[in-house]
N, C-alpha and C positions, 0 to 999 in steps of 0.2 A: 663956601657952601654951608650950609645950613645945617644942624644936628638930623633934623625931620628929612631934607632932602639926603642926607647921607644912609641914615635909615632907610629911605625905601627905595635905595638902593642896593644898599644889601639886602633886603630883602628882595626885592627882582633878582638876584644873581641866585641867591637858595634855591628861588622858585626855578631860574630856569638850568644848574646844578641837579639838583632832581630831580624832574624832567628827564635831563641826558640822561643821568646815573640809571633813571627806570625805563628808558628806553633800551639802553646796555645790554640791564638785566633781564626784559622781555627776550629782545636780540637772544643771548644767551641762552634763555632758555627754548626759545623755538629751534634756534641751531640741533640744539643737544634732543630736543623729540624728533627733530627730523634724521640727524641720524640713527637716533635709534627705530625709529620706521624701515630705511634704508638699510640698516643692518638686518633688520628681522626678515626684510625679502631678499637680502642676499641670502641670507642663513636658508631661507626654503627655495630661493631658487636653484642656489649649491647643492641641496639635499636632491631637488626633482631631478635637475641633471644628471646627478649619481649615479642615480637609479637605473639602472639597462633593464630594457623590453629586449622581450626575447618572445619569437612564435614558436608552437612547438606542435607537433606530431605523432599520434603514434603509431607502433608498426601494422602495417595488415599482417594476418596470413597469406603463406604463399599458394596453396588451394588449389583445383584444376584452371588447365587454362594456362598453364606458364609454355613459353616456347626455347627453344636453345638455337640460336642460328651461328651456323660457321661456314667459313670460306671453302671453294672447293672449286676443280678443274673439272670441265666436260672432257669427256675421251671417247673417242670410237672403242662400241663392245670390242669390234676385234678390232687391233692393229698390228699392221704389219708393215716391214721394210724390205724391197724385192732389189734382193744381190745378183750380180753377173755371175755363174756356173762354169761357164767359157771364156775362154781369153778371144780378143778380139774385137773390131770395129762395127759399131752399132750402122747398119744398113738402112735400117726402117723405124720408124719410130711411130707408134698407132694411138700412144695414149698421153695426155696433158695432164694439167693442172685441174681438179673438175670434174675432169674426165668421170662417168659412173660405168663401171664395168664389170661384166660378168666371171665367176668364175671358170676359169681356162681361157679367156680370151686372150686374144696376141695383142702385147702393149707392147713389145720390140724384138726385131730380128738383126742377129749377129752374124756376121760372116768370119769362119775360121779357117783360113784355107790350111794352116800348119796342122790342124786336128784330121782336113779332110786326109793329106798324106798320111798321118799317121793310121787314121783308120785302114786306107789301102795297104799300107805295108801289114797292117796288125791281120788283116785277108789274108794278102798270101802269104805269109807265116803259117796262118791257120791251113790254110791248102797245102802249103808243104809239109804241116806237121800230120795231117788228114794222110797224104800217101803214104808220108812213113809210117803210121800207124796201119794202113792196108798191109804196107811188105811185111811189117813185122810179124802181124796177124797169119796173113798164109805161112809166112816163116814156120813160123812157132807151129803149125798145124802140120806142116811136111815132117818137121822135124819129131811132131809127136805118130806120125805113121810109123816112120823110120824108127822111133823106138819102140811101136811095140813089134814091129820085126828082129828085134834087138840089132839095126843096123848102125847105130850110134849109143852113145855113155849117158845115163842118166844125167849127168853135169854139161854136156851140150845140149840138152833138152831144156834144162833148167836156166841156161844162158840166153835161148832163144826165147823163150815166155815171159825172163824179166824183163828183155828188149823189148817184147810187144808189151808190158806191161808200163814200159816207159814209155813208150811211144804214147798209148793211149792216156797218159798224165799228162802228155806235152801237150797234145791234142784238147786234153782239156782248158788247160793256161790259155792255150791261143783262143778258145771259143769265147775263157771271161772275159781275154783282154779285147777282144773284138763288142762281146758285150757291152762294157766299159765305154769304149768311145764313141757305140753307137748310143748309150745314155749321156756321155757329154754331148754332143755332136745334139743332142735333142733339147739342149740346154741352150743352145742358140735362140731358139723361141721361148723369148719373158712371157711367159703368162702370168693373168690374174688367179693370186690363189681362191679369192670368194669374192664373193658378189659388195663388191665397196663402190668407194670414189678415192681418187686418186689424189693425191694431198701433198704428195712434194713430187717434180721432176726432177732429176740431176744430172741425166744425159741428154744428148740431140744426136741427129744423123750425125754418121764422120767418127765420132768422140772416137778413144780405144777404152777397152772397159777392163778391168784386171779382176780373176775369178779369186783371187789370194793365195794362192798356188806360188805366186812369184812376190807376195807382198801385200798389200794391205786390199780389201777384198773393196769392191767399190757398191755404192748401194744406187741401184739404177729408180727406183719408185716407192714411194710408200703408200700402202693403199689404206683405211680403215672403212671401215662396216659402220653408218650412223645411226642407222635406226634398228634397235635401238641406242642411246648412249649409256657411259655408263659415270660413273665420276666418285670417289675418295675423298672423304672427310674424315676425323681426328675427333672423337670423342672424348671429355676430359674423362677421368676413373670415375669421378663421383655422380657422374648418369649414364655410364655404361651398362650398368645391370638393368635401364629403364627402357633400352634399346633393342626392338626383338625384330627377327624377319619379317616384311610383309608389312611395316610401320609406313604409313601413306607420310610423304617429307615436299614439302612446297618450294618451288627454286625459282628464284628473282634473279635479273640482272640490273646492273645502276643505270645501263643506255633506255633500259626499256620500264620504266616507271610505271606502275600501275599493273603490268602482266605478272601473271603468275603460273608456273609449269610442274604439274604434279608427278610424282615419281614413285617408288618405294624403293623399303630397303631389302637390296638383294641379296648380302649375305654381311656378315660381322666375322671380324679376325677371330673372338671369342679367346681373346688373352690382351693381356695391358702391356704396351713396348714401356722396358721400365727406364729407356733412356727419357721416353715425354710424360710416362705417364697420362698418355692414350691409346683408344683402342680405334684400330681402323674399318670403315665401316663401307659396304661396296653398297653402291646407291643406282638404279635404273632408270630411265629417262625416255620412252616414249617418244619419237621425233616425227611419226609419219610424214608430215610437212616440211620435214627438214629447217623447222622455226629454229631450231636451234645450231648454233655451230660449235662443232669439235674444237677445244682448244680455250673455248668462254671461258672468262674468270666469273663465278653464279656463288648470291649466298644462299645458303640450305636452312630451312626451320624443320625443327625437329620438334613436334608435339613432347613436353616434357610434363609429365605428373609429379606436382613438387610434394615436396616431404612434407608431413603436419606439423612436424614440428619445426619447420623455417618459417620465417619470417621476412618481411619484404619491407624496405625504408626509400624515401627518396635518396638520390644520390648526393644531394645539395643538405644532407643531414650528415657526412661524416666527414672527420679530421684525421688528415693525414700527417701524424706525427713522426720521431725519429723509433718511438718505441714501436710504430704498428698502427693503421688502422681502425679511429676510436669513432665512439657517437658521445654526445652532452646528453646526459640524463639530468631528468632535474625532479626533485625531491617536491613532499607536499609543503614545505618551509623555503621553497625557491632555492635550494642550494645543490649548486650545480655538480656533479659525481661525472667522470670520462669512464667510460668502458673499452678495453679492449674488445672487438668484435672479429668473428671469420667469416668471412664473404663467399659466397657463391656464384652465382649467374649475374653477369651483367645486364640489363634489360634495357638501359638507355638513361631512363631517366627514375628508373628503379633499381635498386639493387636487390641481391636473394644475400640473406644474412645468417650463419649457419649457429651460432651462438655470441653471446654475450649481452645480450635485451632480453627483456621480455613484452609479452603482449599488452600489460599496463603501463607501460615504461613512457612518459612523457619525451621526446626526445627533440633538442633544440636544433631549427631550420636555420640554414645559413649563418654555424658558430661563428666567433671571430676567432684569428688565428691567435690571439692572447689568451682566450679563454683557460683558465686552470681551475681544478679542482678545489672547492671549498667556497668556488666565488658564488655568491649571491645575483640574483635576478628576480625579473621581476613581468609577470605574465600581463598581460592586457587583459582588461573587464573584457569580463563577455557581457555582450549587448543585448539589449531586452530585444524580445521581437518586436517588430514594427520597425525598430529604430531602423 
């Protein structure tokens, strides 16, 4: 090969040497812009993701218009339980289950034949105590002739008078004790004390009934009075003093959706049971219709005038921690502060907040449960109108 052909040879090899060499280095350097592009959008993708959105709220006032609802049983104004008086086997039976009856009306008749002997014996006891009191009586009267003829000793005079004097004590005995079983003996007929309905039966013809005399007393009917009703609720301490006679109160039941039964209150205990820490409160109920039944489990709203100085949060605004009870307040630099707060009235989907906020206090919806103090956030633009 020839000098000239060797020469541009190596020169072809330079040319295509440098080439590669500056392809390399192009390579190289595009690698290296490219990740520094890729790094700079990871750096603010990292940064954006960081960043926690947080909504936030703040408190209403609690104002007029707050309610307080609590649980509570219908009762008959009166009720009562009607016990057997007399021992013996129920004969007749007049009144049911249902049954509405008047009072003094016959719901059952007992027969006691053992009381009727007794009554007759307790008679002529009384008859025989009746003539001894006669003889003792003329006794005592012959006896007091004879002494003022001094035909006997003032101490036979005196013997004869306490005989009629006894006589006429026995005389008495016998008349209560006749008394007596002519008032049991009247106890055979159950009547209605007042004008109700009849609400539990426990006897039937046949049964025997035991007056408790010999053992445990037996309870033959229970009758209660519905209209009107009356029904007990538990006011907490902290709206008891809001609570006065004559407060018109609305009673729902869960079967009957959409009705609503107005009442007021009839009287207040007007002391606080310091085992609950409520007062009890006696509530009226209007039934003319008898729409309602004795025995309903009804919640009661109570018209409640809240304090000016509560405050009212959604419910979905607080954290329940191990120390208490907190809300996420957040600062005008997005830095987040927990408040211990005291709660009030439940409302559903409100709560009544009795301190620890205030009325400018921004406060974050739906913390998360890692949320601590000092952590930073970060609020959404507010949106121009239109958008």
């Amino acid at each position: 090969m020839s000098e000239s052909e060797v020469s541009a040879v190596l020169k072809r090899a330079k040319v295509a040497t440098g080439t590669i060499v500056g392809a390399l280095i192009l390579g190289a350097v595009i690698v290296l812009v490219l990740r520094s592009f890729q790094a700079r959008a990871l750096a603010d993708s990292t940064a954006l993701h960081a960043k926690r959105y947080v909504t936030t709220v703040k408190p209403t006032a609690g104002g007029e218009g707050q309610s307080l609802t609590l649980p509570g049983s219908l009762l008959g104004v009166i009720e009562s339980t009607v016990y057997a008086r007399s021992n013996g086997y129920v004969v007749r039976r007049l009144a049911d289950i249902g049954s509405s009856v008047r009072k003094g009306d016959l719901m059952a008749e007992i027969t006691a034949p053992e009381m009727d002997q007794e009554l007759s014996q307790a008679i002529s006891a009384r008859t025989q105590a009746a003539a001894g009191t006669e003889l003792a009586k003329s006794t005592a009267e012959r006896w007091q002739t004879l002494r003022q003829q001094d035909a006997v000793t003032q101490q036979d005079l005196d013997e004869r008078q306490s005989a009629y004097h006894q006589a006429k004590a026995n005389l008495a005995a016998a008349d209560a004790n006749v008394g007596r079983l002519q008032k049991l003996l009247g106890f055979t007929h159950v009547l209605a004390p007042f004008d109700g309905v009849v609400t539990r039966r426990n006897v039937d013809v046949g049964d025997l009934v035991n007056a408790g005399n010999g053992g445990t007393g037996q309870a033959l009917f229970a009758v209660a009075q519905v209209d009107p009703l009356r029904l007990y609720i538990y006011v907490p301490q902290v709206y008891a003093r809001q609570i006065q006679v004559g407060d018109a109160v609305t009673v729902t039941l869960a079967e009957r959706a959409g009705e609503q039964y107005q009442g007021s209150v009839a009287r207040t205990a007007r002391a606080i049971d310091m085992s609950t820490r409520t007062m009890q409160v006696e509530i009226q109920m209007p039934n003319p219709k008898a729409a309602l039944i004795a025995g309903s489990y009804v919640q009661v709203t109570l018209p409640i005038k809240a304090d000016s100085q509560t405050l009212v949060v959604p419910i979905n605004a607080l954290l329940f921690r191990p120390e208490g009870t907190r809300v996420a307040v957040v600062d005008s630099s997005g830095r987040v502060q927990l408040s211990t707060v005291k709660l009030g009235t439940d409302f559903g989907t409100r709560v009544e907040v009795f301190s620890g906020i205030k009325p400018t206090d921004q406060l974050i919806v739906n913390p998360s449960d890692s949320l601590a103090d000092g952590d930073v956030v970060t609020l959404p633009a507010p949106q121009a109108k239109g958008e």
